[in-house]
N, C-alpha and C positions, 0 to 999 in steps of 0.2 A: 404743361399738359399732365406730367404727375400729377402736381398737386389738383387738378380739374377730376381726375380718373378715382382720386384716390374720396376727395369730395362727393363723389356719384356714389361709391361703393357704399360710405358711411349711411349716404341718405337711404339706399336700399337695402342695407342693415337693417338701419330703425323702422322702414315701412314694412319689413319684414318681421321684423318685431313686434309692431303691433299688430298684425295682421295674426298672429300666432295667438297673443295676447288675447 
């Protein structure tokens, strides 16, 4: 489940990113 939570985070990083972008 870590490694699922920590996958979720990175993905909402980057869409976070380019939404800033």
């Amino acid at each position: 489940m870590s490694a699922f939570s920590r996958s979720l985070s990175s993905k909402r990083k980057v869409m976070v990113g380019c939404t800033r972008l």
